[in-house]
Every structure is written in C-alpha cells, then in structure tokens.
C-alpha positions as CSV (number, residue, x, y, z in Angstrom):
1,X,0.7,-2.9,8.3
2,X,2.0,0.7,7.5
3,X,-0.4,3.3,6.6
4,X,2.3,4.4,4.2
5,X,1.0,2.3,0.9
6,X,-2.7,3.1,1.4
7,X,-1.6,7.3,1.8
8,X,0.2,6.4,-1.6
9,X,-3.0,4.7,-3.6
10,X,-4.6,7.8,-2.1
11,X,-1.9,9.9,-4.1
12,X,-1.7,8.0,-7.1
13,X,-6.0,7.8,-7.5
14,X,-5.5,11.8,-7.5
15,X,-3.0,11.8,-9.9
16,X,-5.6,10.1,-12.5
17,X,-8.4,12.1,-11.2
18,X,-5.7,15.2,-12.4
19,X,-4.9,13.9,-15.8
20,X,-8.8,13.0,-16.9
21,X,-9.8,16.4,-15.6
22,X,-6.8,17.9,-17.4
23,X,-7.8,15.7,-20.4
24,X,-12.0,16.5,-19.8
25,X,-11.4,20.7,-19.5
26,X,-9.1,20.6,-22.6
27,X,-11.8,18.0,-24.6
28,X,-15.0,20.9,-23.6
29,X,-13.1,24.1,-24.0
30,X,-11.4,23.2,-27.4
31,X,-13.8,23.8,-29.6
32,X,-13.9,27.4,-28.3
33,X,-10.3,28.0,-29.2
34,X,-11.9,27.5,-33.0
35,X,-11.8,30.6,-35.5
36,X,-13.0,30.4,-38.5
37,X,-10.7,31.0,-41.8
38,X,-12.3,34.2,-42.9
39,X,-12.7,35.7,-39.3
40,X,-8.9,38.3,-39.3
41,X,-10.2,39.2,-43.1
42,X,-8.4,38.8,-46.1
43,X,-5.2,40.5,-45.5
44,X,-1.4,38.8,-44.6
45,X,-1.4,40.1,-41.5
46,X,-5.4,38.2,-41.1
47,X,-3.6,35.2,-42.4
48,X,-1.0,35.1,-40.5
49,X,-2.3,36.3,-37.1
50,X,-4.8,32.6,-37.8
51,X,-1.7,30.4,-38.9
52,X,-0.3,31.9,-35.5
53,X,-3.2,31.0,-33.7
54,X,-3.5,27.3,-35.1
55,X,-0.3,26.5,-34.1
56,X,-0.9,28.0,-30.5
57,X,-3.7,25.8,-30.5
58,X,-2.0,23.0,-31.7
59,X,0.9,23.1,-29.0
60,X,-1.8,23.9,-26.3
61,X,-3.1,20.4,-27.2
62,X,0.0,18.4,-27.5
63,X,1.0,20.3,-23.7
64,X,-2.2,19.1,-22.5
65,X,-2.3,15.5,-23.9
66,X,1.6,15.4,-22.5
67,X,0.9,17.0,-19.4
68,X,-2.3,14.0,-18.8
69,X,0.5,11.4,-19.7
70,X,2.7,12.7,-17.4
71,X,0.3,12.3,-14.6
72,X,-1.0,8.6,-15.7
73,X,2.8,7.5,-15.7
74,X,2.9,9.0,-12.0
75,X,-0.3,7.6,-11.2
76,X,1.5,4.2,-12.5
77,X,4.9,4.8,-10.8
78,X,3.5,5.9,-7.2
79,X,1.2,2.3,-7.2
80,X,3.9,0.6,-8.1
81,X,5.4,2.1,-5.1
82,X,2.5,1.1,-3.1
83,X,2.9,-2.4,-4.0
84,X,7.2,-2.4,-4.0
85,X,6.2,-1.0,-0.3
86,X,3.7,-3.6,0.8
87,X,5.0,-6.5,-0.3
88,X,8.4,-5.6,1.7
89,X,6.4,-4.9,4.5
90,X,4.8,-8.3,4.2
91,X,7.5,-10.0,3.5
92,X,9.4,-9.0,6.5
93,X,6.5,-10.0,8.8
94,X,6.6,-13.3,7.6
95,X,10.6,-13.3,8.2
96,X,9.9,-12.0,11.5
97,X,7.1,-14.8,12.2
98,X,9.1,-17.8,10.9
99,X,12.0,-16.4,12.8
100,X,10.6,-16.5,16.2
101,X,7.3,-18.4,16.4
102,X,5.0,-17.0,18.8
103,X,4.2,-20.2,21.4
104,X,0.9,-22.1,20.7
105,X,-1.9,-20.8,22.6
106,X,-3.3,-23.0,25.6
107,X,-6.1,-24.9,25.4
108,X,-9.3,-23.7,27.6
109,X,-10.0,-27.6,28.1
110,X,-13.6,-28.9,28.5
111,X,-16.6,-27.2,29.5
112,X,-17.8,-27.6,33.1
113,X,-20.9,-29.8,33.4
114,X,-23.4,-28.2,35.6
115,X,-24.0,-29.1,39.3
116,X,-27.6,-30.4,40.4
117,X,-29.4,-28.5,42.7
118,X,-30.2,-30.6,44.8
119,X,-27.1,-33.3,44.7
120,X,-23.4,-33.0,46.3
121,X,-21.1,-30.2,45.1
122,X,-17.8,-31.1,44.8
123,X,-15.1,-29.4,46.8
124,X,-12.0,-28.1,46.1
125,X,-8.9,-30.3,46.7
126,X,-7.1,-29.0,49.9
127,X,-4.0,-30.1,48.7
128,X,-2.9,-29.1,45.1
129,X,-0.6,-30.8,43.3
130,X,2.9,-28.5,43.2
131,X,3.0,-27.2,39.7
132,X,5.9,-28.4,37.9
133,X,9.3,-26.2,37.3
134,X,9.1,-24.4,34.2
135,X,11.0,-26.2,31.0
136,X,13.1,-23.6,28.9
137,X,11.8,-22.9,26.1
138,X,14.6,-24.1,23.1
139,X,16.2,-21.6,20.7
140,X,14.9,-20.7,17.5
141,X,16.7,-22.2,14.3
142,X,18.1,-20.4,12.2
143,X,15.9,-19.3,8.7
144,X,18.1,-17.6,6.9
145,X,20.4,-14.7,6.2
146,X,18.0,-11.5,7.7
147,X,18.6,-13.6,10.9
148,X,19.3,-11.5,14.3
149,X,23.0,-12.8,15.7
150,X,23.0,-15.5,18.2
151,X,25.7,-17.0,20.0
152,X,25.4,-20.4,18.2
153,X,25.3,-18.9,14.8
154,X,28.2,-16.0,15.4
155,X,30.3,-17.4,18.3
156,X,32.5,-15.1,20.1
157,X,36.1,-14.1,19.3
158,X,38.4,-15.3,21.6
C-alpha cells in the first residue's frame, strides 16, 4: 500500500493538535486580556479607550474560535482524503487480483520418513521419468470494464 494516506493522517492529527493548542493558549491567556471598568478613569476618552478594547477582545476570540474550526474541518477533510485515497488503492488491488489470478502455489507433498541406520537405503532411480510438456496456461476472463485490452475482448480492425 501507498505511504501516501498514512503521511496524510500524519497531517490531519497535526491539524487538531493546531486547533486545541490554538483553542488551549487562547482559553489560559484570556483572562489576562481582562481590565476592569474603572481602570482608564472616569473620563469619555477612559470609557471609550475600554469599549475599544472589549470589542478587540471580543473579535480576538471569535478569530481564534474560527481559526480552531478552520483547522478541525481540515483535520476532517485531509482524513477523508486518507480514506477516499485508501480505499481506491484497495480497491484497485483487488481489480488487479481478480483480473489475473496469481497461480496456486505447489504443494511440498509428504514429509520424508527417516532411513534406519542399519537397514537398506534406497537409491535413486537411474532412469527418470521425462517430465511432461508444459500445458499453457488459459486466458484470464474478463471481470469487468477497468479490464486491460485483449485480443478476444477488442479484436483487431481489419
């Protein structure tokens, strides 16, 4: 399998590591942001300068919590990209498996039983049989449309 979808969870499991660190720093430092009301004095200006800052402080927090949420939907969209990628991967292995089966591996056949020590060996057979001509092997049928082009599915123009 590719490397490419587990590099991706990689990427999406830092994007949420960003957005609760984003979401953490903003949550501890906040309350530092805090002024109290009498704190620029009594004048307009005082007044105004802390209706200013609120609404600083205000917007900060509505970036932050929108700048997390950007980075969960990320986090979301780059697995589901993971996933998308996987599965096609898998899928097309198993196209490519039903397509052309691999041949059936041969069997080792029966243990040998152990000659006596003291009793005959057998020896080998001076004469092997001729080992019989090779039998092609027949085509592969066809599974479906992501087939390769063969000449009994797409014959030739004449």
């Amino acid at each position: 399998m590719a490397k490419v979808p587990e590099n991706l969870c990689d990427l999406a499991a830092d994007c949420l590591s960003a957005a609760q660190d984003v979401t953490d720093a903003w949550s501890r430092e906040q309350t530092t942001f805090a002024v109290p009301p009498g704190a620029a004095g009594n004048t307009s200006s005082g007044v105004s300068l802390l209706n200013a800052h609120t609404g600083v402080t205000e917007s900060a927090a509505l970036f932050m919590g929108r700048l997390s949420g950007v980075l969960e939907q990320d986090m979301d969209d780059i697995y589901g990209c993971a996933f998308t990628w996987s599965s096609a991967d898998e899928e097309a292995a198993r196209n490519a498996e039903s397509s052309y089966p691999l041949p059936p591996e041969p069997s080792p056949g029966p243990s040998p039983e152990p000659f006596p020590e003291d009793g005959p060996h057998p020896q080998p057979d001076p004469q092997p049989d001729p080992r019989p001509d090779p039998q092609p092997e027949p085509e592969p049928k066809p599974t479906g449309p992501s087939e390769l082009p063969t000449p009994a599915n797409h014959p030739r123009r004449s």
